[in-house]
C-alpha positions in Angstrom: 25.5 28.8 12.3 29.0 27.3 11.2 27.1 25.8 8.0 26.1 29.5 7.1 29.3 31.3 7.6 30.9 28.7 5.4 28.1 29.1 2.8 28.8 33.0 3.0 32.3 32.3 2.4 31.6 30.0 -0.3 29.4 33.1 -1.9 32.2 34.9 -2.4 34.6 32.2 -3.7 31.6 31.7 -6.6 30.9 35.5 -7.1 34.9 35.9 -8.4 34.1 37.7 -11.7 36.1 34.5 -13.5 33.7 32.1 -11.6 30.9 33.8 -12.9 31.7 34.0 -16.4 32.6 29.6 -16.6 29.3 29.9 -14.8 27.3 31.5 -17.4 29.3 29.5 -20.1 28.3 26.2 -18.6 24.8 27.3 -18.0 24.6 28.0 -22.2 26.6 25.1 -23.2 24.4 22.5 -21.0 21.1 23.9 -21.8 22.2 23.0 -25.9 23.2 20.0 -24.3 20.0 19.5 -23.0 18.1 20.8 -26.2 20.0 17.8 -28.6 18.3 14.4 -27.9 20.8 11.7 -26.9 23.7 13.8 -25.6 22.7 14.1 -22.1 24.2 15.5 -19.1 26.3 12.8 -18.3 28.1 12.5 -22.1 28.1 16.6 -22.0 30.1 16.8 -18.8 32.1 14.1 -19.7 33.7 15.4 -23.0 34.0 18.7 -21.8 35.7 17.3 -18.8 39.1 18.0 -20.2 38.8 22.1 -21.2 38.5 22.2 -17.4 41.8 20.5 -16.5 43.9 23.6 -16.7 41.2 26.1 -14.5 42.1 26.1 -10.6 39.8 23.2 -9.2 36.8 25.4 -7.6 36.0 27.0 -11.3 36.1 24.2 -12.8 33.5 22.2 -10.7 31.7 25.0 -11.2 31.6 25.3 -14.7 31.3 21.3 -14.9 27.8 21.3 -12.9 26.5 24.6 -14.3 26.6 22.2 -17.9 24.3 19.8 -16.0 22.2 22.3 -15.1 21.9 23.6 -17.8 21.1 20.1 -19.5 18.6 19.6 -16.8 17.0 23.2 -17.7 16.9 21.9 -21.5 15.5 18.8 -21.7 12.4 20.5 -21.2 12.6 22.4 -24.4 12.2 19.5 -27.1 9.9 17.8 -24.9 7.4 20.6 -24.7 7.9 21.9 -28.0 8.2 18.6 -30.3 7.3 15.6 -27.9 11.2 14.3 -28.4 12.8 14.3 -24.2 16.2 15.8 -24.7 17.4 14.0 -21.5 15.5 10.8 -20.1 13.9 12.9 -16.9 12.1 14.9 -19.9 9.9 12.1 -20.7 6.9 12.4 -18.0 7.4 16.5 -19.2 5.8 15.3 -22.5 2.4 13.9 -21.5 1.0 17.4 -20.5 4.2 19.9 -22.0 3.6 18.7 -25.7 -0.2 18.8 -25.8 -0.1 22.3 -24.1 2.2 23.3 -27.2 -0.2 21.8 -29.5 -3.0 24.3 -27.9 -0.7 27.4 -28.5 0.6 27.2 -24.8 4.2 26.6 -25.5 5.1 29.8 -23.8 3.7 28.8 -20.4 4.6 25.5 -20.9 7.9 26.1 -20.8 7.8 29.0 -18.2 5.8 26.1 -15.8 8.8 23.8 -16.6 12.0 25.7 -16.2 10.6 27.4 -12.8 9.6 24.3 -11.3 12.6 22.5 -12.2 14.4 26.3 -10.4 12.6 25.0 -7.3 13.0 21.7 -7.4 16.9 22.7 -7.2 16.6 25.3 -4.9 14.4 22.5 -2.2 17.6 20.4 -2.9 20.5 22.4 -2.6 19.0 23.8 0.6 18.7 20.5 2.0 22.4 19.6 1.1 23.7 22.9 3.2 21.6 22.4 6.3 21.1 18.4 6.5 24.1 16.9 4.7 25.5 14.9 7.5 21.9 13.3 8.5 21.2 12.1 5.1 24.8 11.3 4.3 24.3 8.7 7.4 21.0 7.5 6.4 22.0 6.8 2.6 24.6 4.2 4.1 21.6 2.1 5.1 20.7 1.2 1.8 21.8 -2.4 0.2 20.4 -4.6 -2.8 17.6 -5.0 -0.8 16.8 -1.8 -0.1 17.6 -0.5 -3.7 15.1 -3.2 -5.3 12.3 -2.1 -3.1 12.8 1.8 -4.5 12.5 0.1 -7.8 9.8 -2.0 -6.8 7.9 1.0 -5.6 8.5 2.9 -8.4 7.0 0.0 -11.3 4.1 -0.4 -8.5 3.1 3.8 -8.3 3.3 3.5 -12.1 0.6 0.4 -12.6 -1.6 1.7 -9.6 -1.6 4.8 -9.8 -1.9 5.3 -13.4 -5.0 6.3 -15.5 -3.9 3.9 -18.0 -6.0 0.3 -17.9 -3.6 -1.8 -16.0 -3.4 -4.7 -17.9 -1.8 -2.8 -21.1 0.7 -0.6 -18.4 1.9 -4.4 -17.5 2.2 -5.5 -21.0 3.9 -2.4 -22.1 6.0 -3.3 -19.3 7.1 -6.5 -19.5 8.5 -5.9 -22.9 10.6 -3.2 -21.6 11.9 -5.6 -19.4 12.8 -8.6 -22.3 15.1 -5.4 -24.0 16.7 -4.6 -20.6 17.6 -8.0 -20.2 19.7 -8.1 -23.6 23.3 -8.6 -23.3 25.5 -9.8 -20.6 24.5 -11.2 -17.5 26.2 -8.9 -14.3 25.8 -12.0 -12.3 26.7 -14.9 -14.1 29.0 -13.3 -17.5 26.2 -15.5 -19.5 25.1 -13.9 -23.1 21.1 -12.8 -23.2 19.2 -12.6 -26.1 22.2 -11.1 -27.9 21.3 -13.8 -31.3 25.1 -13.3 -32.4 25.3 -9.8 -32.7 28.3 -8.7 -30.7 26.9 -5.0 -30.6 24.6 -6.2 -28.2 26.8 -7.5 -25.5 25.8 -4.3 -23.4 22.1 -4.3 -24.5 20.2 -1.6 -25.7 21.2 1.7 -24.5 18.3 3.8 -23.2 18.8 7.2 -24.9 18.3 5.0 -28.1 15.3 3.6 -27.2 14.0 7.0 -25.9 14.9 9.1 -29.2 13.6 5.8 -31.4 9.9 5.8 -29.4 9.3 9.1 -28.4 11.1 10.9 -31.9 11.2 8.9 -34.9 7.7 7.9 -33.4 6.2 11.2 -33.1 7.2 12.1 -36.4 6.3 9.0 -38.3 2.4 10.0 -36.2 2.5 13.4 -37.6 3.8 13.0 -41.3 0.7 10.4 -41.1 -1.7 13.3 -39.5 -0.7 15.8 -42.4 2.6 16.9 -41.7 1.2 19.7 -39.5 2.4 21.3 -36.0 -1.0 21.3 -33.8 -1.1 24.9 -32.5 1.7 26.5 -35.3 2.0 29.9 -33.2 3.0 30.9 -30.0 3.1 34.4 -28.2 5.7 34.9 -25.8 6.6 37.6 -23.4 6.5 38.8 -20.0 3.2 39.2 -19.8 3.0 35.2 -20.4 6.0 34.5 -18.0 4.1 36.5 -15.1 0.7 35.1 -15.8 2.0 31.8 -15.2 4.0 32.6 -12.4 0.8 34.1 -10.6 -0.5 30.5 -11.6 2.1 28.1 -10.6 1.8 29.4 -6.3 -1.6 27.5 -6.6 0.2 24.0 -7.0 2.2 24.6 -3.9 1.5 21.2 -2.8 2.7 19.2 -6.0 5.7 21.3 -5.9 6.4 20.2 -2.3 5.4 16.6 -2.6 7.5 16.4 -5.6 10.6 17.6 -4.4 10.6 15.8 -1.3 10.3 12.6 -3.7 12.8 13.6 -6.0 15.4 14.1 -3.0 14.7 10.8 -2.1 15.0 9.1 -5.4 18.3 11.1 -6.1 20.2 10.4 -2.3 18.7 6.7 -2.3 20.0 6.8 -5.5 16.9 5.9 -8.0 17.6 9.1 -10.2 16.1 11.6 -11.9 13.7 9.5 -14.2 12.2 7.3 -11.9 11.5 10.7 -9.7 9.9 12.0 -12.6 7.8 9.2 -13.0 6.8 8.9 -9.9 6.1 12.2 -8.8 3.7 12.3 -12.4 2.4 9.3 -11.8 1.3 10.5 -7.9 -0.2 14.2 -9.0 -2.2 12.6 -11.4 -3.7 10.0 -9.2 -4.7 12.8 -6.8 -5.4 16.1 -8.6 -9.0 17.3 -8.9 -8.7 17.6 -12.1 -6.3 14.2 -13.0 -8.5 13.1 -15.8 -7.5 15.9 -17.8 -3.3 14.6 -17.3 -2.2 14.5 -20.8 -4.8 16.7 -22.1 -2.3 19.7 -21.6 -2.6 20.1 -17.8 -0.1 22.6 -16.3 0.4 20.6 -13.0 1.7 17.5 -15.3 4.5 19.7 -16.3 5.5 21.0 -12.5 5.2 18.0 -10.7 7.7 15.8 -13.0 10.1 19.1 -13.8 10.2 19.5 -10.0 10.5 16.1 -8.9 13.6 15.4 -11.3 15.6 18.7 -10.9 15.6 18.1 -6.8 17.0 14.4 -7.9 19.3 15.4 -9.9 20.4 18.2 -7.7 20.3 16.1 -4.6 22.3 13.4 -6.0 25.6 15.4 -5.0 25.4 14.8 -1.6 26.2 10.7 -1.5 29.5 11.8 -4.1 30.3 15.1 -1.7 29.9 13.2 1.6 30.4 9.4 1.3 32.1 9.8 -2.1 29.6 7.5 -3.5 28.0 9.2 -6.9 24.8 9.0 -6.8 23.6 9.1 -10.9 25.8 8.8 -14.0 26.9 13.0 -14.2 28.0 12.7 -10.0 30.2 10.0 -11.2 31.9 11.8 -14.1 32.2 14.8 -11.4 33.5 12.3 -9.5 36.1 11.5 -11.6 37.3 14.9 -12.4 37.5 15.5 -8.3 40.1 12.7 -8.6 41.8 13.9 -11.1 42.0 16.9 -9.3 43.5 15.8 -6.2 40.4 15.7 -4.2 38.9 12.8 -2.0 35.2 12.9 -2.0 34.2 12.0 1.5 33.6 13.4 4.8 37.5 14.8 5.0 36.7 16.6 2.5 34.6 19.0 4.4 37.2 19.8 7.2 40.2 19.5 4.2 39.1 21.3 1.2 36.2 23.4 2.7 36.5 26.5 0.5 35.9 23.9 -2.6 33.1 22.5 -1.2 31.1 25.2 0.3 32.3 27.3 -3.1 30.4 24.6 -5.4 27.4 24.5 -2.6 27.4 28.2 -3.6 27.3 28.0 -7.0 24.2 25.7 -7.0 22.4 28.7 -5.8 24.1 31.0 -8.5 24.0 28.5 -11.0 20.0 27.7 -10.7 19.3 31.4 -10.5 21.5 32.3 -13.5 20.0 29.1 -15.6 16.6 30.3 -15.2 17.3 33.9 -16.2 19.0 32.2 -19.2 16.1 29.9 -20.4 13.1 32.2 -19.4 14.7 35.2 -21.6 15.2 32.8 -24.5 11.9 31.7 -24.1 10.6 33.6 -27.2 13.4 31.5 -29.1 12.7 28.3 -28.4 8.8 28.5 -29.0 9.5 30.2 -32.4 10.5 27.3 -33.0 6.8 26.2 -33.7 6.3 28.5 -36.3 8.5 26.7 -38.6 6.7 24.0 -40.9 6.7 20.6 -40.1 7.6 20.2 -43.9 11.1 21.9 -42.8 11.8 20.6 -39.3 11.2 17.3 -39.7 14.4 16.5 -41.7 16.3 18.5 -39.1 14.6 16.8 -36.3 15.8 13.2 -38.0 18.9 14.1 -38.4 19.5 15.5 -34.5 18.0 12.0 -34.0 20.2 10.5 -35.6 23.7 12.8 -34.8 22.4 11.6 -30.9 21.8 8.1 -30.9 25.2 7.9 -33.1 26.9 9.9 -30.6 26.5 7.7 -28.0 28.8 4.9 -29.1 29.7 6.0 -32.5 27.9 3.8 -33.9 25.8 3.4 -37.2 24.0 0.5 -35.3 22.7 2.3 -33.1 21.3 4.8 -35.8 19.6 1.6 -36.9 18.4 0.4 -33.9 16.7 3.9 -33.4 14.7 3.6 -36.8 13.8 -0.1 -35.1 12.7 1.5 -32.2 10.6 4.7 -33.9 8.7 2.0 -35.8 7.7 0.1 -32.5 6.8 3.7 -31.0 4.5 4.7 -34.0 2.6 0.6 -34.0 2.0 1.0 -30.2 1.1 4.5 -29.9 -1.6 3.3 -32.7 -2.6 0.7 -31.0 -3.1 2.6 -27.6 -0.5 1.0 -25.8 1.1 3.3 -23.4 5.0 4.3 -24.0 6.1 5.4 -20.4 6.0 1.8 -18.4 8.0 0.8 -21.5 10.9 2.8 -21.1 10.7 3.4 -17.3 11.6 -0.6 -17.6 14.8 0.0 -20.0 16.3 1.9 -18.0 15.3 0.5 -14.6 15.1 -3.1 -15.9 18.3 -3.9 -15.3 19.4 -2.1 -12.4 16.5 -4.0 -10.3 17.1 -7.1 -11.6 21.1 -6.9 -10.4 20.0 -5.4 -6.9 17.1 -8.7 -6.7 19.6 -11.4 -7.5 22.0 -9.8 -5.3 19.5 -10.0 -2.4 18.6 -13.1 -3.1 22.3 -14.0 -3.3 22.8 -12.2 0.4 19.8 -14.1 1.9 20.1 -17.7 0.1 17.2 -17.3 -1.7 15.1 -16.4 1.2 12.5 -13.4 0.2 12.4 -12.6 3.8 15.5 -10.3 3.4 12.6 -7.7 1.7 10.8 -7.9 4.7 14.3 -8.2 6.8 13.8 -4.4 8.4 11.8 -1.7 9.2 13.3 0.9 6.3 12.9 -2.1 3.6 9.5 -3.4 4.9 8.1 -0.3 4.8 9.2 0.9 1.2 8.0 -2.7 0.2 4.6 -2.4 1.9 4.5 1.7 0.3 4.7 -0.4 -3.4 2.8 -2.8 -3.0 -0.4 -0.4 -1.3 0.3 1.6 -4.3 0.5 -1.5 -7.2 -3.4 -2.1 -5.2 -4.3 1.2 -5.3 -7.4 1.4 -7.6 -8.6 -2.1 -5.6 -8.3 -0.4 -2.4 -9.9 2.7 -3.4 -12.9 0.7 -5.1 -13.4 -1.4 -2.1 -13.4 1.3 0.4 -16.1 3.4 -2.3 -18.3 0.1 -1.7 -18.3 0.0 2.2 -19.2 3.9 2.4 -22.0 2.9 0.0 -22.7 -0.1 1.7 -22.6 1.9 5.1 -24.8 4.2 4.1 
């Protein structure tokens, strides 16, 4: 009851007509955030950081995380509409949003996407009023060991439970894990695979590698194809917007299962891709229907959309209530609570509570007021498609290029994308799947740090996965799910055999 007189308090702390208006401003500037490839919601929040510095503390937390929901809102848009993820959670959106676009389905593509990533939010931020202190308590658990058996689970639900042959997900994984280990060593301060260039000493950065594979790629596939949008036209309006609401109630389950996985992945804290990922890489494995993912399936745009808004919503609670950020934007909000004056921690509840129930407030504003934003500029974003390729190409290359230079202002890295787009176009021609690539760049690293550390802990002993019930168990989830298809096909046999 005390939790729900704060939140009404907090109501009308974010409902202050200068709160709403930095509200609706962030919600516009993060979904353009979103929308260019390579800026991201981290790099967003982080140069607008200081227009925020002379608001009172409240509005400008506000405004700060409206921009990252708004980013998370538009990273759907280029993925749907031109196969290019405008934030590195978009990327499962593109097996099932672009091929929808290419049958004329834009509009409901994007309609499935922006209201399952509305619920995926609303599961989270609901869970962060009523059950903050359980999870905050439960998160403190988790050590190297436990964080490299979240990984582990998350490379074994994308090999076994994939459609893809197994052999060619490993392959396409491996290799993302030879670029993740470029650079310098975390553990040791060694050099890796850097071959004397020093703009390598961090490795390759991930947003690069995704606007290289998935963008340059896509293009250099199409220009080949004819230099032709599949499915040119698209009608939007509310009749489209309704019809695929009175769809999207009949994946009820997907919706739930994925934003219980993407709260986990976000408090544990995986993020928002591997949730994503997962959460795809799950519905496909047991939908009727799951041959059809990537054929343009409307439940392979709600499960990922859902799984990686509740992530990235749920990843607040670690920085609110242990003061622990729990993805890259939590830890530039982070930062700017700092700079504020303001302890992230439990105090900060019984200190500062008008702040904190204020911003719990605003995730409900915030979400509600994104998704009125995106769904009425709908009709916008899927004209889009009737431009010709001939035209938006360029444009597309040179938002490529604007992001991956952005990121470390770098003409390098405007090099290494064009690298990059030509290894996208040679393995999607050769059938080799792109997602166990990149879910291995950007989880390569982080896995092998939190195994070495483990290892480190223990001696060398590989008992320490098994050490406890919460690791043994995520371990034992992984490796069930890396054995999937085996299992399945063995158990198909004994019912045959048995009957």
């Amino acid at each position: 009851m005390e939790e729900l007189v704060n939140l009404f308090h907090g109501f009308a702390v974010a409902l202050q007509p200068f709160n709403v208006m930095v509200m609706l401003v962030g919600i516009v500037l993060g979904v353009i955030i979103g929308v260019l490839p390579g800026l991201g919601g981290a790099n967003g929040v982080a140069i607008l950081l200081p227009l925020t510095f002379s608001m009172p503390p409240t509005s400008a937390i506000i405004m700060l995380s409206c921009i990252y929901w708004g980013a998370l809102f538009g990273g759907a848009i280029t993925s749907i509409l031109f196969n290019i993820p405008g934030e590195p959670w978009s990327v499962a959106t593109t097996f099932d949003g672009y091929p929808m676009a290419q049958k004329g389905k834009a509009g409901e593509a994007l309609t499935a996407a922006f209201t399952s990533s509305f619920v995926g939010a609303l599961f989270a931020v609901a869970m962060i009023t009523l059950v903050a202190p359980l999870v905050a308590s439960f998160a403190l658990q988790f050590g190297p060991a436990e964080k490299f058996a979240v990984y582990f689970l998350a490379f074994c639900s994308f090999v076994g439970l994939s459609k893809e042959p197994p052999f060619k997900t490993i392959a396409a994984m491996m290799v993302g894990f030879a670029l993740a280990a470029v650079g310098l060593d975390s553990i040791t301060g060694q050099l890796r695979l850097t071959f004397g260039f020093t703009e390598l000493l961090n490795g390759f950065d991930f947003l690069i590698a995704v606007i290289g594979l998935f963008g340059i790629g896509e293009i250099l596939l199409t220009m080949e194809e004819g230099l032709a949008f599949r499915g040119g036209t698209a009608k939007i309006n509310l009749r489209v917007v309704l019809q695929t609401w009175k769809e999207l109630p009949a994946y009820w389950v997907t919706s739930l299962r994925s934003c219980v996985i993407g709260c986990w992945m976000g408090i544990t804290p995986a993020g928002a891709t591997p949730a994503s990922f997962m959460s795809y890489g799950i519905a496909k494995r047991v939908a009727k229907n799951g041959s059809n993912f990537g054929k343009g399936e409307i439940e392979g745009v709600v499960a990922p959309e859902t799984a990686a808004h509740a992530a990235g919503t749920s990843a607040l609670l670690p920085m609110l209530s242990l003061g622990v950020p729990g993805s890259p934007t939590a830890a530039v909000l982070l930062g700017g609570l700092l700079i504020w004056g303001l302890q992230p921690g439990p105090m900060l509840f019984v200190e500062q509570k008008e702040f904190v129930w204020g911003l719990i407030a605003s995730m409900y504003l915030g979400n509600i007021v994104g998704l009125l934003v995106v769904l009425t500029c709908v009709p916008i974003f899927a004209a889009i498609l009737r431009v010709p390729f001939s035209i938006i190409a360029p444009l597309i290359l040179v938002l490529c290029a604007i992001g991956a230079y952005s990121v470390h202002s770098s003409t390098f890295d405007v090099m290494l994308m064009l690298v990059f787009g030509v290894i996208g176009y040679l393995l999607k021609k050769c059938n080799y799947p792109l997602a166990p690539l990149v879910l291995a760049i950007v989880l390569g690293d982080k896995a092998e740090e939190a195994f070495r550390q483990s290892l480190l802990g223990s001696q060398g002993s590989l008992g320490i996965f098994f050490s406890n019930t919460l690791v043994s168990t995520i371990m034992i989830l992984g490796l069930i799910a890396l054995f999937w298809s085996v299992i399945q096909q063995g158990y198909t046999r004994l019912r045959g055999a048995s009957a």
